[in-house]
C-alpha positions in Angstrom: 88.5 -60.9 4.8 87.2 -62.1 7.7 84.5 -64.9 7.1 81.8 -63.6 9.8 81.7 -60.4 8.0 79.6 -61.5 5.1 76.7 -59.0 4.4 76.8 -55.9 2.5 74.8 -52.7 4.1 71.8 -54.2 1.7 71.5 -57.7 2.5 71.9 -56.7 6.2 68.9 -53.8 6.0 67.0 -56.1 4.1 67.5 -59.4 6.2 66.6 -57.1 9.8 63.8 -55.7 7.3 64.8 -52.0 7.8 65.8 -49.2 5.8 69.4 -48.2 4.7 68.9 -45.4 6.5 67.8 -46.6 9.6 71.0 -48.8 9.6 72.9 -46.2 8.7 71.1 -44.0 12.0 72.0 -47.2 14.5 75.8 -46.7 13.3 75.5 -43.3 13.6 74.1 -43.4 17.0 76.8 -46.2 18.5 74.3 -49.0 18.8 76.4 -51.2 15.9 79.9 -50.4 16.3 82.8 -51.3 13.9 85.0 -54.4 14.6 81.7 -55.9 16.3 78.5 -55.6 14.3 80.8 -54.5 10.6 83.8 -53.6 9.2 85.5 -51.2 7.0 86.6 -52.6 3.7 88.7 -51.5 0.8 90.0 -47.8 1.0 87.3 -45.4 0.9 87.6 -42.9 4.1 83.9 -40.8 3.5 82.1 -43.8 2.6 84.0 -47.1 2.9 82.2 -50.4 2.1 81.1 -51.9 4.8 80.6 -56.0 5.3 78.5 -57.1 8.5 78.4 -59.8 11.0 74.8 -61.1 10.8 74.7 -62.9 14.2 76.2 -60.2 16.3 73.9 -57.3 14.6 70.8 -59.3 15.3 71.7 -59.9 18.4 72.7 -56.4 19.5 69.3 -55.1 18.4 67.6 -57.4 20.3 69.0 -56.9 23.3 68.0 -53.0 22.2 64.3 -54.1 21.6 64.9 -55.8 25.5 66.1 -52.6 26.9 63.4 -50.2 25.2 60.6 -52.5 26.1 61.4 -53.0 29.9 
C-alpha cells in the first residue's frame, strides 16, 4: 500500500471535522478524486475501502474554500 494513503473515510471526516457524508458528497461531486486525494483498496466494487492522502485532501479543500470565497 502506498504510505501517503494512510486515513480511513473516518479519521479523514473527522480530522477535516465533517461528516461521512459530506465526504462522501465531495467524492461524489469530483472535488476529491481517486489516485489524488484516496484510493481504492481490497476488492469491493459497490463500496470499496477507501484510504486517503491527508495532505493533498486538505489542501484541495482549501483551495475550494479560496475559490468559493473570492
Amino acid at each position: 500500500m502506498n504510505t501517503r494513503f494512510t486515513l480511513t473515510n473516518a479519521e479523514m471526516a473527522s480530522a477535516l471535522r465533517i461528516s461521512l457524508s459530506t465526504l462522501r458528497r465531495l467524492r461524489d461531486a469530483g472535488i476529491l478524486r481517486p489516485g489524488k486525494h484516496y484510493l481504492p483498496v481490497g476488492n469491493g466494487l459497490r463500496k470499496p475501502i477507501l484510504r486517503w492522502d491527508p495532505r493533498m485532501t486538505e489542501e484541495a479543500l482549501m483551495l475550494r474554500s479560496r475559490k468559493v470565497a473570492q
